[in-house]
Each structure stands twice: as C-alpha cells, then as structure tokens.
N, C-alpha and C positions, 0 to 999 in steps of 0.2 A: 591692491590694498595700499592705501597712503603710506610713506612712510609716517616714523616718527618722530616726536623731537626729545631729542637726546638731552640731558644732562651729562657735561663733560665728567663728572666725579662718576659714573655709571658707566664710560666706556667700554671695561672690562663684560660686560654685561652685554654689548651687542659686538665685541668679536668673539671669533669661532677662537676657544683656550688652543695655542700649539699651535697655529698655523702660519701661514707665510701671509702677509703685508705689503702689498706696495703703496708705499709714499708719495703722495705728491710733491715735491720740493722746491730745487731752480727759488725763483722767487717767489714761485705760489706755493710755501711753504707754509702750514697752518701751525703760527704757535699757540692758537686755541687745542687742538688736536696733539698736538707734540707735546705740552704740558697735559695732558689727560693722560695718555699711556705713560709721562713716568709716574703720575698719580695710579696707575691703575698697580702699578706695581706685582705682587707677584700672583694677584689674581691671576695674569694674562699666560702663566705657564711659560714652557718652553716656545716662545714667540721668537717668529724670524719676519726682521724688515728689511727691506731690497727698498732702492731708489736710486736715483741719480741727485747726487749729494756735492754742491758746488761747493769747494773749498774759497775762504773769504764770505761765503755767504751763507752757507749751512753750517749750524753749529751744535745741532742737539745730534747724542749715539744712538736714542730709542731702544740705550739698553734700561729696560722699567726693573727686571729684575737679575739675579747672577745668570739663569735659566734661557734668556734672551741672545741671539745673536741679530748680525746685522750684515747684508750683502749688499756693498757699495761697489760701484763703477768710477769712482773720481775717490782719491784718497784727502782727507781733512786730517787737522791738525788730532779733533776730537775722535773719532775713530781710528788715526791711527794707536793714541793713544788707548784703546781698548783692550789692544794686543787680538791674543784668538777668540777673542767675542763678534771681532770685525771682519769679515774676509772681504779682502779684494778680488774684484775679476775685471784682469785688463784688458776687457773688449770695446772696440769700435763698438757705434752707433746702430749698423744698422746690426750687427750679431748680440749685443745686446737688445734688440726689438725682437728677434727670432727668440732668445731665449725667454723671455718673456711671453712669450707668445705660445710657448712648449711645458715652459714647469707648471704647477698647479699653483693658481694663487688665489688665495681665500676672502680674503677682503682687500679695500683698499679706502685709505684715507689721502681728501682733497677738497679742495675750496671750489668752489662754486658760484656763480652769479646768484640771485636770484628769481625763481621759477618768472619767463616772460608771459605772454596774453597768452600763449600758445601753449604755455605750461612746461616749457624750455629753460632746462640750466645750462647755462656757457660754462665753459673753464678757463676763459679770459685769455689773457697771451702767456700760456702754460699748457699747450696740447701734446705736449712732443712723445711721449709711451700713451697714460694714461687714456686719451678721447678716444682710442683705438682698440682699448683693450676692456675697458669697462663691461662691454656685453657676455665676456666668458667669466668674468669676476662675481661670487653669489654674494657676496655682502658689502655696498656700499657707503661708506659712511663720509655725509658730506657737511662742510664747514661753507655754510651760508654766508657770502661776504657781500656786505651792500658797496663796499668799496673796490671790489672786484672788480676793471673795465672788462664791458662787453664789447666783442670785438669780431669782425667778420671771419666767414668762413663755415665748414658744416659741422662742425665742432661742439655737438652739447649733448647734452642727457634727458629724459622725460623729469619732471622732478618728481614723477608716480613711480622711478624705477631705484629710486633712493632707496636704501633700508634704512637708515634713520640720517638727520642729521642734526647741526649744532647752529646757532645765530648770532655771530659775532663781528663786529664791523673790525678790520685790522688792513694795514698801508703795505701792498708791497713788497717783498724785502729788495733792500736798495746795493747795489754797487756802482758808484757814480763815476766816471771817467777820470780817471788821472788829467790831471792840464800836462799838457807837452811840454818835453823839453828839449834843449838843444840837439841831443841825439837821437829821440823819437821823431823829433820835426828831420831830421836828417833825412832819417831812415822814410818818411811818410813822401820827402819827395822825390827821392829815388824810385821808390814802387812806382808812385806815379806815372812816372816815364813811361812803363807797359800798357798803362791801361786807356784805352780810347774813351770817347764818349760808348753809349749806347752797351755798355761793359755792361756784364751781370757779375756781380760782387759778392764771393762768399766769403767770411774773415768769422774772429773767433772774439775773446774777450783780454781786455786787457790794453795797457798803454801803448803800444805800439798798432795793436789794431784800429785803436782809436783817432794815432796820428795819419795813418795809411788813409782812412777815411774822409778824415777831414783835409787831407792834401790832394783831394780831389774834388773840391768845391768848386772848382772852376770848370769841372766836364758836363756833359749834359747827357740826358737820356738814359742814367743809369740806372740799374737796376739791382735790386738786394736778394737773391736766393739762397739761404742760411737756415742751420743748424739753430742758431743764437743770433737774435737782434741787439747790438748794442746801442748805447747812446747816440754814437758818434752820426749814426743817424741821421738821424735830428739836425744836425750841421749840413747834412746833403741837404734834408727836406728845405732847411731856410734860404741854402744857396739856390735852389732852383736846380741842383745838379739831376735832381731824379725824374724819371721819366713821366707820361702823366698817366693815369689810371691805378688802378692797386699792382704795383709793382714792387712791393716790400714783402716778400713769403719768407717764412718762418714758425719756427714750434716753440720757441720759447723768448721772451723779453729778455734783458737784464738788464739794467741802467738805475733812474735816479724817479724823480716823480717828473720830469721834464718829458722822458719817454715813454713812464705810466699816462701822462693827462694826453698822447697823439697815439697811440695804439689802438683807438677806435675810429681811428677817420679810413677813410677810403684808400688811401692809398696805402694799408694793410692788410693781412689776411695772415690767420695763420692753423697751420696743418699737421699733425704729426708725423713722425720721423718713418712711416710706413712713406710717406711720400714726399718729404723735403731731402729724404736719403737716399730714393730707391734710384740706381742705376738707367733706370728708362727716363727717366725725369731728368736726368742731370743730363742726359747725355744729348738731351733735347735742350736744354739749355742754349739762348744765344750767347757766343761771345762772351764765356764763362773766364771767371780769374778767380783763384782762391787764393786770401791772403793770410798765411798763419803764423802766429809768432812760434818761436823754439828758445831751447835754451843751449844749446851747441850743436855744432854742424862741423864733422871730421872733412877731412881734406879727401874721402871720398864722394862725400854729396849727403852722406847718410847724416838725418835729423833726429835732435834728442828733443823731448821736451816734456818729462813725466818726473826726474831726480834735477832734484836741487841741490844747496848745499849742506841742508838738514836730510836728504834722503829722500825717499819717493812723497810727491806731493801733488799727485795731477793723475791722470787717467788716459787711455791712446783717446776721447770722444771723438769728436765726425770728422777729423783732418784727413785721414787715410782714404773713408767714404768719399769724400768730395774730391782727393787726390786721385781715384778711380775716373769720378764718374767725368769730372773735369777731362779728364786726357781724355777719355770716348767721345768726348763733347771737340774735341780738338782746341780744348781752351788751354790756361796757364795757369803753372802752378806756381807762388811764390811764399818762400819762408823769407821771416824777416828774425834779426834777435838783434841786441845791441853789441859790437864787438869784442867788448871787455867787462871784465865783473871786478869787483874789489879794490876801485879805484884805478882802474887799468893794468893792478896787477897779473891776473889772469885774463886769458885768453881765452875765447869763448868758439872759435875758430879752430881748432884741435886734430892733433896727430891722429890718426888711425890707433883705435885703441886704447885712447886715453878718454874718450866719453864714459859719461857719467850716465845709470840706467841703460833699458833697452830703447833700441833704434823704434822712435815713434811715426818717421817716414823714412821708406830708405831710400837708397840713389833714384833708382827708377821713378820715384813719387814725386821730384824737384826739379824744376828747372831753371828757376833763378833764386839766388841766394841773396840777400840785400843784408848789409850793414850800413852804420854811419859813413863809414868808407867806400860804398859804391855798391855797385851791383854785381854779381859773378853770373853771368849765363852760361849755366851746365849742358844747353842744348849743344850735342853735334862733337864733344869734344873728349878727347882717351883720358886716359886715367892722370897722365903728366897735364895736360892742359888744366882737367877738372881743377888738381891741386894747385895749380899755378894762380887758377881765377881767383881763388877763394883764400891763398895766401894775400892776394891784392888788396882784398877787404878785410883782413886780420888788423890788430892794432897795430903798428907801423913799429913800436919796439920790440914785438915779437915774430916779425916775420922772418927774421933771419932764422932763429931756430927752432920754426915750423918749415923753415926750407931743409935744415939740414934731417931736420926728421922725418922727413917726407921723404932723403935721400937716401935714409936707412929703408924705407919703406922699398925703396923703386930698387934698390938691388938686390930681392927675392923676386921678380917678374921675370 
C-alpha cells in the first residue's frame, strides 16, 4: 500500500498515542516534523522521543505535552533544561546502536530524498542509527526534502515502505567551522607531526578538530574514517591532501552549505554506525589516528570532555569506540584541548582529582596529549614521567603548582 501524504497539523493522527520515537536529528533534523509534534500537542499522550541531539545544533525538547518525555545521548542546553522530562544516557556509539537495536521503537521521524527511478528514498549524509534500523520500526514517517543531497552508499528505503509522509523543501541545519586561532593553529601543528601521508583520520567536531585538519593540507593520500564528517574536509579535498577514490566514510555531515553542496561527489560514501563503529572495521583500518578534542586531561593520562563550566554539556559519543578500535588497528590515539581557560586563569591540565565530570577516555585510551605547548607522549612511560610530559604542555604559570601537586600525589605510591 503507498504510503500517504500527511498533513503536518494531523501528525498526532499517524503516530501510535504512548509510544517511543526515534528522531532523526545531527543536521537532518526536520523542523517541519519537530513543529508538528509540538502542534500535536496532547493528543500524542505519554509520548517518549530518543535521538542523538547535537548540542549547538539541536534545539527543540519534543516535549508536545507535560505527559511527554525525551531520551537524549548528547545533553543540550534545552533539554537540560527540562529537568526529569529529559533523561540522559551516557553511552558510546556503538552501545547506543545495541540499545536501540533491543528496546521497542514504534515509529520514527526523518527526512528523506525524494523517491529515485527506482523508487528509492536516501537519507542523504545522516545514516548514522536510523538506515539501519528502519526495517524493525512499524511506522514510518517521512519528511520529503528536495534539498536533501543524495549521496553514495546502500543507504535508503523503498518509498512504498513509508507510512506517510510530509513535502517540504528546508537547508541543512548548519555548524560552520570556527577560523583558527593562534592556539588552535598551534595545537593543529603539533598533531601534525604524527601523522604520515596515506594516514586514515578519525576526529570529531569542533575548533580544534578543525585546525588539526586543515594543518595537514600538505600530506597526501589521506583518508577520513569517522563518526562525524566535518567541514574542515573540504580544506583536504582542495589541497589535494586526500587520497583518490571514495575515501571520505562516515554516518553523519556537519558543517555549513560548503560541505552540504560536496557530499555527493565520489569521493564520499556514507554508512551507519553498525559499521563506521564496528570493531572489525576499525581494526582493518590502514594507518588509523583518531584526533579528539577534551576539555581537561589530569596528570594521569585520564581525558574529560562531557562537564563544562555551566555542568554537563556533551555526551561520551564515538571517542572511546574509535579509541578501541584504533589500538587494535595498531593506529594512534591523540587528544587535543587548549591549555588554559579563563584567560589563562585556569589550567586545563589538572591535578589528579580536580577534573571536572566523568573520565570520557581513560589512560589506557591515550597516547599523545597535545596542547599549544607541545605534545606529551604517554607511550612507554610510569606514572612520574606520564605527569612530568604533560606538566611540560600545562600553561607555563601553572606548572609549578601542578608539580607540587602531583608531589602530593606521588607520596601515596
């Protein structure tokens, strides 16, 4: 049976009242569909939505009524502020696709190409849970975008296996790259230094991943195996740094319209997290490096990067997975963060015990540390050297009394 076409004021009308939801979001987030459920309001009952909800770029809760809750993987500003309407679950990548893969989920709302010759809906550069899961989900509700890129890889739907959808053309949602700055660019060429040509490159979002990227325009033959495509991209592809064939895999964009209008050329592809994440995959990987930003790193190795200064604002996502699959790979793992916050007041570099949040990679998951001040290689070295390296790349007026607290530290061994 065809589906339908849907009127968004009618929503309420093709989900199942009371059941669980999952979102399409990242940047193929439907604000046609997302303005419909809070229109639908308390028709929808005790409705619960699940997604992966990018802070900076996801900004609706999909609570439609008081009745409503919402299970996010990444925490936002807006659902934090929900209080217990929102719950958090702070899982990696790939246990967030088991779970999913386990609870019962009753419909789902997502953007779509529209139907090809073949009669084929893409889901554009947004496959990362949803292209995967679709076949166990009984009610599909799809938001038709003619501005959708279509984009390589086995990634679509029949459009005969729709239950209804909606036809609205809408851009994107955008996160455009910070421009570098003095200690980004520091920090981008330091990384540098590890990475060969012919490198497979996995990094995450955000300024520092950006500059780590673009401080490699001058390597050749590289390649992208990621969680998350960013812009910065796009700066390989111009320098000629990237290798030739479709050598760009990933399950989700995020960038500006510079990266939305090259997402369909050849040398992309992109796959969901059942296989940009899985363990046999990474560990086949050539010449793997994953580059991840943090936001503190104690003088034992162990990486924060979920609590800010307003509290928790981020989620563990794929850093750990690729932290895995990398070492099996016999690749390298590198965090990066800037060494100072608050105008160089604090120190970002931190005693044992003074981080903020839970530990997002721990020692074992790291092996070089990068600041504006250099690099620390944790390979190979005891607990006194570890902190010694990584004092080295502290802000230079707080190393003294990150030494003398590390010496508190060292006389309980």
């Amino acid at each position: 049976m065809a589906p339908r076409r849907l009127d968004p004021d009618n929503l309420a009308a093709a989900l199942p009242c009371g059941g669980r939801v999952l979102v399409g979001a990242c940047s193929g987030e439907s604000l046609v569909l997302g303005e419909a459920v809070a229109w639908a309001g308390a028709a929808l009952g005790p409705m619960t939505f699940t997604g992966v909800f990018v802070p900076g770029l996801n900004t609706r809760a999909y609570l439609a009524n008081p009745l409503c809750r919402v299970e996010t993987f990444f925490q936002t500003p807006r659902l934090k502020a929900a209080g217990e309407a929102a719950k958090f679950l702070p899982l990696c990548y790939a246990d967030i696709f088991a779970r999913l893969q386990t609870i019962r989920i009753d419909a789902a709302l997502f953007m779509a190409t529209p139907p090809d010759a073949e009669g084929f809906c893409g889901f554009g550069p947004i496959v990362d849970f949803l292209a995967a899961l679709w076949p166990r989900i009984p009610v599909r509700i799809a938001h038709i975008n003619q501005r959708l890129p279509r984009v390589a890889g086995p990634c679509r739907i029949p459009f005969e296996q729709l239950t209804a959808y909606v036809e609205a053309d809408q851009d994107l949602l955008e996160i455009p790259d910070a421009p570098d700055d003095e200690v980004s660019r520091a920090i981008g060429e330091h990384i540098a230094r590890f990475v060969p040509d012919g490198a497979t490159i996995q990094t995450g979002l955000g300024k520092i991943p950006g500059a780590a990227l673009r401080a490699l325009r001058n390597r050749r033959g590289l390649k992208i195996h990621s969680g998350l495509i960013p812009e910065a991209v796009c700066d390989l592809e111009d320098a000629d740094a990237l290798a030739e064939g479709t050598v760009v895999t990933g399950g989700v964009a995020i960038g500006s319209r510079r990266l939305y209008g090259r997402v369909h050329g050849a040398a992309y592809r992109f796959l969901p997290v059942s296989y940009t994440h899985a363990p046999g995959v990474l560990m086949r990987l050539e010449n793997p490096i994953a580059i991840n930003s943090v936001l503190e790193v104690d003088l034992f190795g162990h990486a924060y990067a979920e609590f800010g200064a307003g509290g928790l604002m981020s989620g563990p996502g794929g850093a750990s997975d690729f932290a895995r699959g990398v070492w099996a790979a016999g690749g390298l793992r590198i965090v990066a963060l800037a060494a100072s916050a608050a105008k160089g007041s604090i120190s970002r570099i931190v005693a044992p015990g003074a981080a903020q949040g839970p530990v997002s990679l721990g020692r074992m998951d790291t092996d070089i540390v990068v600041t504006e001040h250099g690099a620390a290689d944790l390979r190979g070295l005891d607990h006194h050297e570890r902190a010694r390296a990584l004092i080295t790349i502290a802000p230079p007026d707080h190393r003294d009394r990150l030494g003398e607290q590390w010496r508190e530290v060292a006389r309980k061994f």
